[in-house]
C-alpha positions in Angstrom: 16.4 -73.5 -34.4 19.3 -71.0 -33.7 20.8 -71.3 -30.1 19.5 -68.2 -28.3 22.6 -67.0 -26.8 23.5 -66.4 -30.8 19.9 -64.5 -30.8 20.8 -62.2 -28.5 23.8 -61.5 -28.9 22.7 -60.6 -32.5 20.3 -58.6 -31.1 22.9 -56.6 -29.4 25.4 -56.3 -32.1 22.0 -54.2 -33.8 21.1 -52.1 -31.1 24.9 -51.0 -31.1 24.8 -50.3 -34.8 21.7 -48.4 -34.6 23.1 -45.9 -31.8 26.3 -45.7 -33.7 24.2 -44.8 -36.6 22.3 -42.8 -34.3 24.9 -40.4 -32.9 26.7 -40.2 -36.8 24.3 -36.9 -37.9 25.1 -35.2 -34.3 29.4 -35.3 -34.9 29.1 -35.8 -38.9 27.7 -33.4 -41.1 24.6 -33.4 -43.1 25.2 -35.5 -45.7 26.1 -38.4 -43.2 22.1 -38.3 -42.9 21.3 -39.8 -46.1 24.1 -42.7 -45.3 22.2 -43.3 -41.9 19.1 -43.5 -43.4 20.2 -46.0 -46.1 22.2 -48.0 -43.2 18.5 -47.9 -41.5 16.9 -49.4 -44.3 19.4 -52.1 -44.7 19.7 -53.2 -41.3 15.9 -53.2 -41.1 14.9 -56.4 -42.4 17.9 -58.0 -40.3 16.6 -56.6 -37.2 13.2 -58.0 -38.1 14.6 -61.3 -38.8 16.0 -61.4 -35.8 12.9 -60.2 -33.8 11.2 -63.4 -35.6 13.7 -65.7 -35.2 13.5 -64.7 -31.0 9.9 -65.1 -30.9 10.1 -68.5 -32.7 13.0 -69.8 -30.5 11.4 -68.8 -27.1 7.7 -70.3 -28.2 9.9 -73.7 -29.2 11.8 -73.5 -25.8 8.4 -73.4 -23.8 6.5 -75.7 -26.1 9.4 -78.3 -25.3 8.9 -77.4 -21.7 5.0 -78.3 -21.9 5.7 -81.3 -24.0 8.1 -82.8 -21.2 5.6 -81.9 -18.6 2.8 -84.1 -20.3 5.0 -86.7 -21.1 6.4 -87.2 -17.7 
């Protein structure tokens, strides 16, 4: 299990590369559309991954939590 402090800072770092990627077409010209839209593609399947990897770490953090309630 990833720490999730690494999570989401991950998921930061993405959401700062998609607005950079974002504002590109407004200053760049139009050919700097096609780049963004490959970047998009790319960066895709990382953002999903980390999506996943979130959802797994917090429903591991609060099935620890329940175990440790039973237990105790």
């Amino acid at each position: 299990m990833r720490n999730p402090v690494l999570t989401l800072a991950a998921v930061v770092v993405v959401v700062v590369e998609v607005a950079v990627l974002a504002a590109v077409p407004v200053v760049g010209s139009q050919s700097s559309v096609v780049v963004v839209a490959v970047l998009l593609l790319v960066l895709l399947p990382a953002v999903a991954m980390v999506v996943a990897d979130a959802i797994r770490s917090i429903t591991n953090f609060s099935g620890t939590i329940a175990m440790r309630r039973t237990s105790s």
